[in-house]
PATI-226391 format. One record per residue (C-alpha): x, y, z; residue in three letters. Coordinates in steps of 0.05 Angstrom, whole numbers. Example, Ala and Ser with C-alpha at 12.3 -4.5 7.8 and 13.67 -1.06 7.14 Angstrom:
2
+--------+--------+--------+--------+
|     c1 |     c2 |     c3 | residu |
+--------+--------+--------+--------+
|    246 |    -90 |    156 |    ala |
|    273 |    -21 |    143 |    ser |
+--------+--------+--------+--------+
***
This chain:
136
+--------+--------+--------+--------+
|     c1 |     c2 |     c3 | residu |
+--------+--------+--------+--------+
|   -809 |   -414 |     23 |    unk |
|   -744 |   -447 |     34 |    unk |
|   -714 |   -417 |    -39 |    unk |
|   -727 |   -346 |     -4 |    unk |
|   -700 |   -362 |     58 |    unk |
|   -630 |   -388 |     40 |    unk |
|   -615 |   -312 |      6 |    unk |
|   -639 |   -278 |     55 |    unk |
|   -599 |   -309 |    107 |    unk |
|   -539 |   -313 |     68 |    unk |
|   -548 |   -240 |     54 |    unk |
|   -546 |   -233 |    138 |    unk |
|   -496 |   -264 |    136 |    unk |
|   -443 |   -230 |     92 |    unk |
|   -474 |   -161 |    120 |    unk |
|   -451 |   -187 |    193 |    unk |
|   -387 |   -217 |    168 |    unk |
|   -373 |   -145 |    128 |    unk |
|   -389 |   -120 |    202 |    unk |
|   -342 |   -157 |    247 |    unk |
|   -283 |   -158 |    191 |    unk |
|   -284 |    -80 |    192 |    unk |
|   -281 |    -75 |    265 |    unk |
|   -208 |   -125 |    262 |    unk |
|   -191 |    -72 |    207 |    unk |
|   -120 |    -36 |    233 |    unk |
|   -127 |     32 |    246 |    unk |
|   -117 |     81 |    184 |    unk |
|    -49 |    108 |    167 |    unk |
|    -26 |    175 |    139 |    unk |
|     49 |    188 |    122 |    unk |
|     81 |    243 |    111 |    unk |
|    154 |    264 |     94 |    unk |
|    195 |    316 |    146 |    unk |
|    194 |    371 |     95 |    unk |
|    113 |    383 |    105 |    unk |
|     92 |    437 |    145 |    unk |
|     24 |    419 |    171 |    unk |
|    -21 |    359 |    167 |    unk |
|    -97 |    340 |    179 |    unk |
|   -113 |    272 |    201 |    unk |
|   -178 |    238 |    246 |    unk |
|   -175 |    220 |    314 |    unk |
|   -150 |    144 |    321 |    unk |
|   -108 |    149 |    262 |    unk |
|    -28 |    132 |    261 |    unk |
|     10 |    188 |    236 |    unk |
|     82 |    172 |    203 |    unk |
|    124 |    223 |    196 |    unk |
|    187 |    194 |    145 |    unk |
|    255 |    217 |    142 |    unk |
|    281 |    170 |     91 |    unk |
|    343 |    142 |     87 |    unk |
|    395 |    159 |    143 |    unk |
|    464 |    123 |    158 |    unk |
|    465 |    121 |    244 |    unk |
|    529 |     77 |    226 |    unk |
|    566 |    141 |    214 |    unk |
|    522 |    188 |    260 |    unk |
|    472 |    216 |    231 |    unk |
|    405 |    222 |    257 |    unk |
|    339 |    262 |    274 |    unk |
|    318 |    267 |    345 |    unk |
|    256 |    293 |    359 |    unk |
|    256 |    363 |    403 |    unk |
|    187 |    382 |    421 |    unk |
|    145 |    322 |    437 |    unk |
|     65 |    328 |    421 |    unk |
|     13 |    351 |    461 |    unk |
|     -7 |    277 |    500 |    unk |
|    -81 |    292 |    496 |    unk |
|    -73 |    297 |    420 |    unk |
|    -13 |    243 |    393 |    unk |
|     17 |    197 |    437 |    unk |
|     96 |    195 |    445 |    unk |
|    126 |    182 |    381 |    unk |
|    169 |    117 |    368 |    unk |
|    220 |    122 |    335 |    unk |
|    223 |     52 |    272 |    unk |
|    282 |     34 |    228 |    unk |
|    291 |    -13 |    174 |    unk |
|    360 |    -35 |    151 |    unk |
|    360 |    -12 |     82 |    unk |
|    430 |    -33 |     57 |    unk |
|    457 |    -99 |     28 |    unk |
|    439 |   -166 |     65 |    unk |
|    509 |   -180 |    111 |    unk |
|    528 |   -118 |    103 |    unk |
|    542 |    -78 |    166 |    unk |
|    542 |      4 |    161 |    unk |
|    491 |     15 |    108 |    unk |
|    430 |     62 |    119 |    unk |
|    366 |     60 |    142 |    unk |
|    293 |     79 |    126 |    unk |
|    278 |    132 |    192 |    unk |
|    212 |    139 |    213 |    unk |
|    168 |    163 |    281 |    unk |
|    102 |    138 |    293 |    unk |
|     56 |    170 |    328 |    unk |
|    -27 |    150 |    339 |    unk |
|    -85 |    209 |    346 |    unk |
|   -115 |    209 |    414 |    unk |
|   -158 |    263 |    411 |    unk |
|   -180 |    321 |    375 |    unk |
|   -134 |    395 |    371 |    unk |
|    -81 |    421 |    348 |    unk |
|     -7 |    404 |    369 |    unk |
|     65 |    415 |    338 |    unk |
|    127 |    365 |    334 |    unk |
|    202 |    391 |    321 |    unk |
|    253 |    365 |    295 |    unk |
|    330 |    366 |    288 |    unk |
|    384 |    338 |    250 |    unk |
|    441 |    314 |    288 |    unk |
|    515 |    284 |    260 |    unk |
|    550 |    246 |    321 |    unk |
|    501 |    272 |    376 |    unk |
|    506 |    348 |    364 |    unk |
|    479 |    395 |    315 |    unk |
|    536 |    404 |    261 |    unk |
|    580 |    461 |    265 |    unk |
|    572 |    471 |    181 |    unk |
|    500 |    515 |    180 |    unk |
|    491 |    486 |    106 |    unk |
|    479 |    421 |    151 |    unk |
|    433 |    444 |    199 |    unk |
|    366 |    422 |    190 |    unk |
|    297 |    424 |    222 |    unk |
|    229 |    403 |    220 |    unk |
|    171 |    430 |    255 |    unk |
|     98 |    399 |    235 |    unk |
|     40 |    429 |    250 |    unk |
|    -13 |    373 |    272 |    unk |
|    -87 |    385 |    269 |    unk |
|   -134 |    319 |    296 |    unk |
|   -211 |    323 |    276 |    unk |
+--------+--------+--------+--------+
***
């Protein structure tokens, strides 16, 4: 009785384990670059929209223009990482916004390049990005 017992409980066991590891699981993650048009993801999951490498040192940026529907995304925050040489000062950065799904719907973010603060004055420079959001 006691050979059958030990399996079985140990069998519990890693089932209950697999149960309360997968609820400390982080929230999924979808990324996508700025040149997409649309993307699909499920409710509670963080959307990352990339923009790659961007030098703020000499003024370039992306600001987002049209926030996303609340109900839908939260407000997105805006992550850098420090992509150039270790002690160097000036280098790029990796750009990203983060946003998480809040509910279901659809919603749209925009996008805009800016150099020093202002859209640049060269149209061959001018660039936006508009994503289409759905949440299921």
């Amino acid at each position: 009785m006691r050979s059958r017992a030990l399996p079985a409980l140990a069998f519990a066991a890693a089932a209950l384990s697999a149960v309360v590891l997968s609820g400390c699981a982080a929230p999924a993650s979808v990324t996508v670059g700025y040149e997409e048009s649309s993307v699909t993801i499920e409710d509670g999951t963080e959307l990352v929209i990339d923009f790659g490498e961007v030098n703020a040192s000499v003024g370039s940026d992306w600001v987002m223009i049209s926030e996303p529907d609340p109900s839908i995304l939260t407000h997105g925050e805006k992550v850098s990482e420090y992509a150039g040489e270790e002690g160097s000062v000036g280098g790029p950065s990796e750009l990203a916004y983060r946003f998480t799904a809040t509910g279901t719907g659809m919603t749209k973010i925009q996008f805009e390049y800016q150099f020093r603060g202002a859209v640049p004055d060269d149209p061959t420079e001018q660039r936006t990005a508009l994503i289409d959001v759905s949440v299921e």
